[in-house]
C-alpha positions in Angstrom: 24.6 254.7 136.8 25.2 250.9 136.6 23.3 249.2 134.0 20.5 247.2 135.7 20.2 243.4 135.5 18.0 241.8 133.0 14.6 240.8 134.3 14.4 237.1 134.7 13.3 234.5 131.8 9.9 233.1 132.4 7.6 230.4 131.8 3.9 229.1 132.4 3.6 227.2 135.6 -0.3 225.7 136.0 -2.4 229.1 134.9 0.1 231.8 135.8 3.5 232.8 134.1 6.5 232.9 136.9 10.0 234.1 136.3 12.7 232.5 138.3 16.5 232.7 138.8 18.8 230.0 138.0 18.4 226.8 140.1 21.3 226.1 142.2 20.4 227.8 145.6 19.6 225.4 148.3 16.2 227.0 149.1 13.1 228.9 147.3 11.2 231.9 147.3 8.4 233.1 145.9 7.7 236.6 145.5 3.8 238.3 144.5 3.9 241.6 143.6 1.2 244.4 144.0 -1.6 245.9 142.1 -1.1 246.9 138.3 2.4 245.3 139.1 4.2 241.9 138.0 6.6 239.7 138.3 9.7 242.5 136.8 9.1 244.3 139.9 11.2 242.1 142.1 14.1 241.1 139.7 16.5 243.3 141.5 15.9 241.6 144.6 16.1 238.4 143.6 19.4 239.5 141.8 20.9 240.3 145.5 19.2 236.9 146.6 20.2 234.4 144.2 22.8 232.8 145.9 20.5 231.9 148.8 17.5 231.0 147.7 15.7 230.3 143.9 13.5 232.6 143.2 10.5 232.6 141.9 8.6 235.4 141.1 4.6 235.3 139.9 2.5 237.2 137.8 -1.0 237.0 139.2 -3.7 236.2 137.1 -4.5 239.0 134.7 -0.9 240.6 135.3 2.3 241.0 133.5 2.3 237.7 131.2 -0.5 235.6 133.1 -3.3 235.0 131.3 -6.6 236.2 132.5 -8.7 234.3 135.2 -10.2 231.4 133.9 -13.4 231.9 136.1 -13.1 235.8 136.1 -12.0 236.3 140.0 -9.6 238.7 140.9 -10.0 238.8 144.8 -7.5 238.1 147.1 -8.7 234.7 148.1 -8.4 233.9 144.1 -4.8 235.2 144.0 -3.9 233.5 147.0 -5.2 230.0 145.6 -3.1 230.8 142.6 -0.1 231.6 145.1 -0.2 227.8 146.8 -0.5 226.3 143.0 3.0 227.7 143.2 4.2 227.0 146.1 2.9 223.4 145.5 5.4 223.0 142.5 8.4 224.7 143.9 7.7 223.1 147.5 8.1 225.2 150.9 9.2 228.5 150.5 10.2 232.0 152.0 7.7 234.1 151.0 7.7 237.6 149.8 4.9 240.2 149.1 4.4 243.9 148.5 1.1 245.7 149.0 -2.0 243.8 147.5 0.8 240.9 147.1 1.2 241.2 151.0 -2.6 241.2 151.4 -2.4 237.6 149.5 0.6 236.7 150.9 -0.6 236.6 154.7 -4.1 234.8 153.6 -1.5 231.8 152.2 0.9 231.6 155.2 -2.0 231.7 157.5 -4.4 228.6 155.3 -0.9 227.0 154.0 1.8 227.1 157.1 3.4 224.0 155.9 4.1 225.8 152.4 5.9 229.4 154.1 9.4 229.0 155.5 8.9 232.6 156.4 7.0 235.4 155.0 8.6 239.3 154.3 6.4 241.6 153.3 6.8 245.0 151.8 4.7 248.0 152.6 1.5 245.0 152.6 -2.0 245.7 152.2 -3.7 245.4 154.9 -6.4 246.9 156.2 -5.9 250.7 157.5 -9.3 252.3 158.8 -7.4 256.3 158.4 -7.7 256.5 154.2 -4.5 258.4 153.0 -4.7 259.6 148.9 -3.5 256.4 147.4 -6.2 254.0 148.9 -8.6 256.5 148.5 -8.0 256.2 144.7 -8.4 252.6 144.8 -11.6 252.8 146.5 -13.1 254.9 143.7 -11.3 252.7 140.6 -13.4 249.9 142.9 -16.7 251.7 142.7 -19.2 249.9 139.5 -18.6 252.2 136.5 -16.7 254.9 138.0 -14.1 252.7 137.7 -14.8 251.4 134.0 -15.0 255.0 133.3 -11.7 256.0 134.9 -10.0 253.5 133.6 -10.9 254.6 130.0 -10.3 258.0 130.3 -6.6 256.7 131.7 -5.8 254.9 129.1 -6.2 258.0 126.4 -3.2 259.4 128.3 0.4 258.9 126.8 2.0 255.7 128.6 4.7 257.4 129.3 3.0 260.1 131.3 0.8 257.3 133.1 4.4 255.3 134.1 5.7 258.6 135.2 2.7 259.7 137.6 2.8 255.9 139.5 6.2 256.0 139.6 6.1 259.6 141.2 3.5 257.8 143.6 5.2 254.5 144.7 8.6 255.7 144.9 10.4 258.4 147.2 12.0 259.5 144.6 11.5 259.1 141.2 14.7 260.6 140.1 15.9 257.3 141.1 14.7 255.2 138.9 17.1 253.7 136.6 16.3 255.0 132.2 16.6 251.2 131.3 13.9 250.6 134.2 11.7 253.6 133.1 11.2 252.6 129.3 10.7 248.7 130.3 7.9 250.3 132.7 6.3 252.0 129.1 6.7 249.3 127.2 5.0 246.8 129.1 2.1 249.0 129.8 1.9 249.6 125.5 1.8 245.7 125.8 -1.0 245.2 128.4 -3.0 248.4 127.0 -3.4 245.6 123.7 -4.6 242.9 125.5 -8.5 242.7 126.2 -8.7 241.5 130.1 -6.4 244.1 131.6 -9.1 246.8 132.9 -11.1 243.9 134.4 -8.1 242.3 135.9 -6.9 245.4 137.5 -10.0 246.7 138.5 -11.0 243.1 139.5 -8.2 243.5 141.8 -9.1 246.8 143.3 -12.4 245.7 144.0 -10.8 242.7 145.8 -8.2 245.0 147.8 -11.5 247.0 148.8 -13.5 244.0 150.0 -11.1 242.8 152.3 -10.3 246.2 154.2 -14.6 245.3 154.7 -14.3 241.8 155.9 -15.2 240.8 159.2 -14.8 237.7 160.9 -12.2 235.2 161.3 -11.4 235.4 157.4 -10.8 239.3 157.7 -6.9 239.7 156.9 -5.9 240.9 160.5 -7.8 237.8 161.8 -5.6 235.6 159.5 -2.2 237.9 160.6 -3.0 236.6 164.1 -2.6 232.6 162.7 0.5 233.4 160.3 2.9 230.3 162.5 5.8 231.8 160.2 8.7 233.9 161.1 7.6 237.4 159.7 9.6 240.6 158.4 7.8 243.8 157.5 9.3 246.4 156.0 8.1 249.7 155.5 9.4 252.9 153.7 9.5 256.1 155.6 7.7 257.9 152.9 5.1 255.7 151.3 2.0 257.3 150.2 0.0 254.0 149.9 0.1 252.3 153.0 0.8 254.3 156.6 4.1 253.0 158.1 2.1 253.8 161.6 0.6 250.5 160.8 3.7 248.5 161.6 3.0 249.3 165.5 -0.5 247.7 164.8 1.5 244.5 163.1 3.8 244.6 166.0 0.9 242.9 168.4 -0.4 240.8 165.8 2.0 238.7 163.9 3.7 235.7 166.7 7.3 236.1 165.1 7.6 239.6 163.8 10.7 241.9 162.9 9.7 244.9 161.9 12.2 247.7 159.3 11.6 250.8 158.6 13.3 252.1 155.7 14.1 256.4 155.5 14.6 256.6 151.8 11.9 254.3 150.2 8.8 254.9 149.2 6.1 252.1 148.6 8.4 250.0 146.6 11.5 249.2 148.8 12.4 245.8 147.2 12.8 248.1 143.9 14.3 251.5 145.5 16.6 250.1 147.9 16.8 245.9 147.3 20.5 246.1 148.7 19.1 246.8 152.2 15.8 244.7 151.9 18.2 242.1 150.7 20.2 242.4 154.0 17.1 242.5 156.2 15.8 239.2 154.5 19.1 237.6 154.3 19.2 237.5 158.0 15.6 235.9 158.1 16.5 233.6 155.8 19.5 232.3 158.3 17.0 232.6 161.2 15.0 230.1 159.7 16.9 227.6 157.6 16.1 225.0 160.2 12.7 226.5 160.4 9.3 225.6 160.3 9.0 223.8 156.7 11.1 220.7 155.8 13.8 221.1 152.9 12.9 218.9 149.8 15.6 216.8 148.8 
């Protein structure tokens, strides 16, 4: 098994930390990862992408190296503001999210179109009125004190035994996943057990997940899906446990532009099980829209 490549150097951009690829590709992409992820989760893709595009991938406020929220909010409106800070410094983008980062994603190419060159998103978010196990779980780390409570009672668990049962949820198969990707995975979560705004940020961010599968009105995310002017890709995994990939159908007569993948062997994770072919899929979006809806800069 090859040796994987090294996660991306970062640095502080406005209030979030962002890891990016070397400069040099003629286009950029930001990428928003999911809940109780960060930025390291799409370093393999950007690895297939660099030639084509800069990337640019965020932590969210609260996650991987980003500071906590200055005023506390952790909702998906709040991420999404802190998404177009970015997309403000690097300029129009393509635009890539994965589950709560999808949810985010579609609220910015829908309130932002002049920022999202075209938007790929991974297994996102959005809201799915059948519960399967995985939302279900959210919905009760969202509920006041029983999620405070499960949270603690978590956290007395090894990390390795905690990076072991999400992996065992996200992927299809855990087997998979690379030794050198497995102890970065515990490492990081020894890191963020010592800082003191991880519960709230995560939770923060469950609670936000949970309030927009509630929304109504022309805010709710489907409502927003319907405005997205952006050439879209969704990509589901055959055997995610998260999200249903039923719902592409449903984001089949929503989105204007839509192309929609469904992947056999991945899981909820696709950029990380199988970036090859997620690369290949995006690739060809990417040269669908290079004389797209956003102007170059420069």
């Amino acid at each position: 098994m090859a040796e994987p490549v090294p996660h991306w150097p970062g640095r502080m951009i406005g209030p979030v930390h962002v890891r990016s690829t070397p400069q040099g590709a003629p286009e950029q992409a930001v990428f928003v990862h999911g809940l109780a992820g960060s930025a390291t989760n799409w370093t393999d893709l950007m690895d297939e992408l660099k030639d084509v595009v800069t990337g640019h991938a965020v932590d969210l406020p609260g996650s991987g190296c980003s500071p906590a929220a200055s005023d506390g909010d952790y909702g998906v409106p709040a991420h999404a503001r802190a998404v177009i800070g970015l997309l403000e410094h690097t300029g129009p983008a393509h635009l890539f999210g994965n589950s709560l980062g999808g949810a985010v994603s579609v609220r910015v190419a829908a309130t932002r179109p002049d920022l999202v060159r075209s938007l790929t998103l991974v297994s996102p978010a959005l809201p799915d009125l059948i519960p399967r196990y995985g939302p279900v779980r959210v919905a009760a780390a969202a509920t006041p004190w029983v999620g405070e409570w499960l949270a603690g009672r978590l956290k007395l668990l090894p990390a390795e035994r905690r990076v072991e049962a999400t992996f065992a949820m996200v992927w299809a198969n855990a087997r998979a996943i690379h030794p050198v990707r497995l102890s970065e995975a515990v490492e990081e979560l020894r890191r963020r057990d010592d800082l003191p705004h991880t519960i709230a940020a995560m939770l923060g961010s469950a609670r936000g997940i949970v309030a927009e599968y509630l929304r109504r009105g022309p805010q709710s995310l489907w409502r927003l899906a319907a405005r997205v002017e952006a050439p879209t890709l969704i990509i589901h995994g055959r055997h995610d446990r998260l999200v249903r990939p039923a719902m592409a159908a449903r984001a089949a007569r929503t989105f204007r532009q839509v192309r929609l993948v469904l992947l056999p062997g991945s899981g909820h994770v696709a950029m990380m099980e199988q970036p090859r072919l997620v690369a290949l899929e995006t690739r060809r979006l990417i040269g669908e829209t290079r004389l797209g809806n956003a102007p170059l800069l420069g």
